[in-house]
Backbone and ligand atoms as CSV (ligand in chain L), in Angstrom:
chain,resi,resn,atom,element,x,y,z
A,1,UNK,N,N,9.984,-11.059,-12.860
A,1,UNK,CA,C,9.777,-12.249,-12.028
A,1,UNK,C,C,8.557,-13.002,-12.544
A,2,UNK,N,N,8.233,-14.051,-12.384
A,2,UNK,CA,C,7.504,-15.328,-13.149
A,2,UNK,C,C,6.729,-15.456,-11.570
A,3,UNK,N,N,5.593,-15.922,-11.362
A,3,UNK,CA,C,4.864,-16.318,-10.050
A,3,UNK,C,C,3.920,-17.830,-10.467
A,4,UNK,N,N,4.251,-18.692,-9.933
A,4,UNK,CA,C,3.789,-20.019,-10.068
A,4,UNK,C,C,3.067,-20.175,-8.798
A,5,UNK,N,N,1.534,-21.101,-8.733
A,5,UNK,CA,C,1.059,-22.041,-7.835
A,5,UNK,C,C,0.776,-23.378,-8.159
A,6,UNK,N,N,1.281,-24.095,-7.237
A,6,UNK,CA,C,1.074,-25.563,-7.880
A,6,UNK,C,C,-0.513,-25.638,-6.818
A,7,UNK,N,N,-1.306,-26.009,-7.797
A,7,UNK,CA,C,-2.461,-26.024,-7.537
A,7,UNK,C,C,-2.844,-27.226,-6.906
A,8,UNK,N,N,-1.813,-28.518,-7.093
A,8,UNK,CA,C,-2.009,-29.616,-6.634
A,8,UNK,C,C,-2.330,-29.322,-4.345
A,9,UNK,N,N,-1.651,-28.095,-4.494
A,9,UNK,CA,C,-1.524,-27.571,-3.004
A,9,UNK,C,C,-2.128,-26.721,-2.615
A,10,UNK,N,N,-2.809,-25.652,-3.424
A,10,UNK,CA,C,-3.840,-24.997,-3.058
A,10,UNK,C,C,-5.378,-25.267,-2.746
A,11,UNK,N,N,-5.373,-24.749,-0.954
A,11,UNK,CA,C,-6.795,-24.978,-0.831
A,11,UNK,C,C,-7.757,-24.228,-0.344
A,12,UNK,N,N,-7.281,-23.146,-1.263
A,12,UNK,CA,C,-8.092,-21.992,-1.422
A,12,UNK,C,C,-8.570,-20.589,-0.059
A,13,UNK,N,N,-7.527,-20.737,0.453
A,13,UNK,CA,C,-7.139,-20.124,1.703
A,13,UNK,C,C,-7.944,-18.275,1.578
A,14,UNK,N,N,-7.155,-18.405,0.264
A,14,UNK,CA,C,-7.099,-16.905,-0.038
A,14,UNK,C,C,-6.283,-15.979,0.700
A,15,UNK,N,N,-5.185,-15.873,1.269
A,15,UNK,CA,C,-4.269,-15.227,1.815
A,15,UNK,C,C,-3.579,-14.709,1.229
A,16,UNK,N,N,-3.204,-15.452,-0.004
A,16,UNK,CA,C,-2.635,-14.615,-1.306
A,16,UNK,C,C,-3.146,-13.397,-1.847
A,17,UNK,N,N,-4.863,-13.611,-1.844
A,17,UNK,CA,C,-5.921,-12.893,-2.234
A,17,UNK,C,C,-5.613,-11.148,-0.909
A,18,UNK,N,N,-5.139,-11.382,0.041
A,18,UNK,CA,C,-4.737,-10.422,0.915
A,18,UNK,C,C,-3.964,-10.330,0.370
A,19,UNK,N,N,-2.976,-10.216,0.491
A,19,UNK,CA,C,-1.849,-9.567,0.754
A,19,UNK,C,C,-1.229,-9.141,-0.798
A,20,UNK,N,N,-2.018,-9.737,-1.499
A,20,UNK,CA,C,-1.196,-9.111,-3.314
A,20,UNK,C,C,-2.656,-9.277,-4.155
A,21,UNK,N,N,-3.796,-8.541,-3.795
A,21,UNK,CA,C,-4.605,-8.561,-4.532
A,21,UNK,C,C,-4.405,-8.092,-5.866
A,22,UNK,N,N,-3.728,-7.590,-6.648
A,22,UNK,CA,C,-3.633,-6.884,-7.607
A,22,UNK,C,C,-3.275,-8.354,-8.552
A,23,UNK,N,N,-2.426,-9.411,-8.201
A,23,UNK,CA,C,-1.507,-11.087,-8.333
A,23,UNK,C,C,-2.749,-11.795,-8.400
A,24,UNK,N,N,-3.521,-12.087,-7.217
A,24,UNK,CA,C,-4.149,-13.376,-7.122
A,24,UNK,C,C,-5.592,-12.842,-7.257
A,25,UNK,N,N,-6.537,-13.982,-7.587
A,25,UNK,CA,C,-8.144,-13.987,-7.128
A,25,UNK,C,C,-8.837,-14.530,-6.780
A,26,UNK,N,N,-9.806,-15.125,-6.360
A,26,UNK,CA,C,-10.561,-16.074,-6.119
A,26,UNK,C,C,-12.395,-15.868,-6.355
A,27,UNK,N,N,-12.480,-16.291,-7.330
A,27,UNK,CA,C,-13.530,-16.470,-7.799
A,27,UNK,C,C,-14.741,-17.506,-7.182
A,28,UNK,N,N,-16.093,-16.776,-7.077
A,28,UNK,CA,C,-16.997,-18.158,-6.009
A,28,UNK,C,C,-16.812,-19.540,-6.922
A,29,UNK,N,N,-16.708,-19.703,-8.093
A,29,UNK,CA,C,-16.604,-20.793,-7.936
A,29,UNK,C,C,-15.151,-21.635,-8.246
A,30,UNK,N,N,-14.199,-20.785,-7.842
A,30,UNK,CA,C,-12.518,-21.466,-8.554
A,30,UNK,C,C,-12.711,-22.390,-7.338
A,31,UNK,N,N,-11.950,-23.550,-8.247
A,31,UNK,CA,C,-10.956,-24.481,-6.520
A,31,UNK,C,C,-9.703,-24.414,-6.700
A,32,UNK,N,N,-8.960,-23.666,-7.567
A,32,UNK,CA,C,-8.051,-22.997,-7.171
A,32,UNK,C,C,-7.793,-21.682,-7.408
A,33,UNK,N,N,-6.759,-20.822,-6.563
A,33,UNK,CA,C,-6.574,-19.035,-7.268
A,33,UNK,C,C,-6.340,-19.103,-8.289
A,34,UNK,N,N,-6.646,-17.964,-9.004
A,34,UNK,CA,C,-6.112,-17.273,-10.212
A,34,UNK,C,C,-5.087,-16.250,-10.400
A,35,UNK,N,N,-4.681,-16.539,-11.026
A,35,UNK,CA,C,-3.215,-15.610,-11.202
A,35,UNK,C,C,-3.594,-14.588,-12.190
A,36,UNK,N,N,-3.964,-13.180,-11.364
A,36,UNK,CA,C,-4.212,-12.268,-12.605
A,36,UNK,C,C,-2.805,-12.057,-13.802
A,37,UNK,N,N,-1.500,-11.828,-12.724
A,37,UNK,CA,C,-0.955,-11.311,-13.633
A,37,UNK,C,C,0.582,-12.318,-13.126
A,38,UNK,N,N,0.626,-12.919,-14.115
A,38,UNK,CA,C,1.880,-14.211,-14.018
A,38,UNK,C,C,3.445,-13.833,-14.124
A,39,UNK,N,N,3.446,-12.128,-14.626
A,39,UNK,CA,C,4.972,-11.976,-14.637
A,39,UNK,C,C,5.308,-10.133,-14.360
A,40,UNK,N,N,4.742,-9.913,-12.804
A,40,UNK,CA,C,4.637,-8.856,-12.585
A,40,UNK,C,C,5.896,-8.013,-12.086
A,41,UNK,N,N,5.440,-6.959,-12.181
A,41,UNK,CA,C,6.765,-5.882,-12.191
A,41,UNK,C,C,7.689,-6.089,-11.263
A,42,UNK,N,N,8.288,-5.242,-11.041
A,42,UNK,CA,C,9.596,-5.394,-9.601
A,42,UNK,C,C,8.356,-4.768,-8.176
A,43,UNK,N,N,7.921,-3.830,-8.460
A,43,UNK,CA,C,6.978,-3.090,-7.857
A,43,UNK,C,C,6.137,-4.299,-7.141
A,44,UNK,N,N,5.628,-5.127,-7.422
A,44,UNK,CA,C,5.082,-6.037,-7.031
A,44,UNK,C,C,5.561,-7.031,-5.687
A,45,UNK,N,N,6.848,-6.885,-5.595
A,45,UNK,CA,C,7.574,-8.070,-5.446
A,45,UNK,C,C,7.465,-8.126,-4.162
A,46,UNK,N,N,7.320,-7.174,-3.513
A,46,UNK,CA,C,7.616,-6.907,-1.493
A,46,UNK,C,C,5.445,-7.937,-1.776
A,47,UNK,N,N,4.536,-7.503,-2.241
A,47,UNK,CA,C,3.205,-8.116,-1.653
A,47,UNK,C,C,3.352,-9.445,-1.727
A,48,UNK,N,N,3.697,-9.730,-2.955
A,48,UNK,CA,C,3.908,-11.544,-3.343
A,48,UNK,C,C,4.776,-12.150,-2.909
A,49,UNK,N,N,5.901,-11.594,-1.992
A,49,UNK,CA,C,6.721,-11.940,-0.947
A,49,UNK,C,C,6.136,-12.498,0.239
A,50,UNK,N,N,5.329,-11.384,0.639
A,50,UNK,CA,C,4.205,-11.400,1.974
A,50,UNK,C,C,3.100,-12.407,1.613
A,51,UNK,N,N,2.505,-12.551,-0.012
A,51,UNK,CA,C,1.931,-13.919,-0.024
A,51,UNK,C,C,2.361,-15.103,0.270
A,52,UNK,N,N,3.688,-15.615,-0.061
A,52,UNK,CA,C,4.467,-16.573,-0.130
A,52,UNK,C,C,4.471,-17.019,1.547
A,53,UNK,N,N,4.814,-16.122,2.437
A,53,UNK,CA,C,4.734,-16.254,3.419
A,53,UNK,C,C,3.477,-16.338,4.286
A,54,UNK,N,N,2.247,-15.829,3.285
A,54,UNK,CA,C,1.149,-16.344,4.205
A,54,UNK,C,C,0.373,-17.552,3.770
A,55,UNK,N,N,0.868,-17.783,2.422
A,55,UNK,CA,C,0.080,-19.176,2.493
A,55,UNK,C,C,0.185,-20.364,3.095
A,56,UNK,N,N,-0.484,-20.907,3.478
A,56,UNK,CA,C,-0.495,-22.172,4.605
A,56,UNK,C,C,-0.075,-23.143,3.929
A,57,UNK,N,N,-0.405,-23.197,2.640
A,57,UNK,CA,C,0.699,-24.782,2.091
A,57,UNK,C,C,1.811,-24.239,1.611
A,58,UNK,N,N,2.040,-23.305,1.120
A,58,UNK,CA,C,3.198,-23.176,0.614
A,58,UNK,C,C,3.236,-23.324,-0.934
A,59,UNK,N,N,2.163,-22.801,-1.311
A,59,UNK,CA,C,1.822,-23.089,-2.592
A,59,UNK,C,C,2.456,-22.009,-3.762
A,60,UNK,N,N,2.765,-21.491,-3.423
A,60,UNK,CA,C,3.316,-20.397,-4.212
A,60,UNK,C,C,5.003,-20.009,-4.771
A,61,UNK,N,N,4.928,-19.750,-5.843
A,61,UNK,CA,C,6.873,-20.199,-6.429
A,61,UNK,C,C,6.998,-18.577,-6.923
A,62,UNK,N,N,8.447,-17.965,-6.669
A,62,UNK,CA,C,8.749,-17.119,-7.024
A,62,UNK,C,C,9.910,-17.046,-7.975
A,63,UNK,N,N,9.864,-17.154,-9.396
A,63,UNK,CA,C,11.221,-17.485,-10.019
A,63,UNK,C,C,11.610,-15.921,-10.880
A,64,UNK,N,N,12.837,-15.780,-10.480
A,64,UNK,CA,C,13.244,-14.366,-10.704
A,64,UNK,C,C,13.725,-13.434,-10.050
L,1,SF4,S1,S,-2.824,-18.558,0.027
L,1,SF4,FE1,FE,-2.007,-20.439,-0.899
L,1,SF4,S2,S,-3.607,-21.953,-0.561
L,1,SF4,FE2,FE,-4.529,-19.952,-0.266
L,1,SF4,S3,S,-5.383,-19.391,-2.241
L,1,SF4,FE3,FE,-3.344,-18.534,-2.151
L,1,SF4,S4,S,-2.041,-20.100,-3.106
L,1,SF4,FE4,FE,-3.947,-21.082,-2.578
């Protein structure tokens, strides 16, 4: 699976940063997350699910 944020929509909530820390980060000074790891296992897939659903914009793409 491939994990996209359109950054144009991220505002830095960090909810992603919950729920799939191993995926996302947030650094003091990013203005937007970081995507540690952009094409993570199957194993992954139930947290970055639960991200998708907690981010408040909806910033997050799951292709795969
Ligand atoms: S939860 Fe959404 S808005 Fe917040 S940091 Fe993650 S991608 Fe950005």
């Amino acid at each position: 699976m491939k994990i996209t944020v359109d950054t144009d929509l991220c505002e830095v909530h960090g909810d992603c940063v919950v729920a799939a820390p191993d995926i996302f980060d947030i650094g003091e000074d990013d203005d937007v997350v970081q995507i540690l790891n952009a094409e993570p296992g199957e194993e992954y897939r139930k947290a970055i699910v639960q991200a998708v659903k907690m981010c408040p914009v909806a910033a997050i793409r799951i292709e795969g």
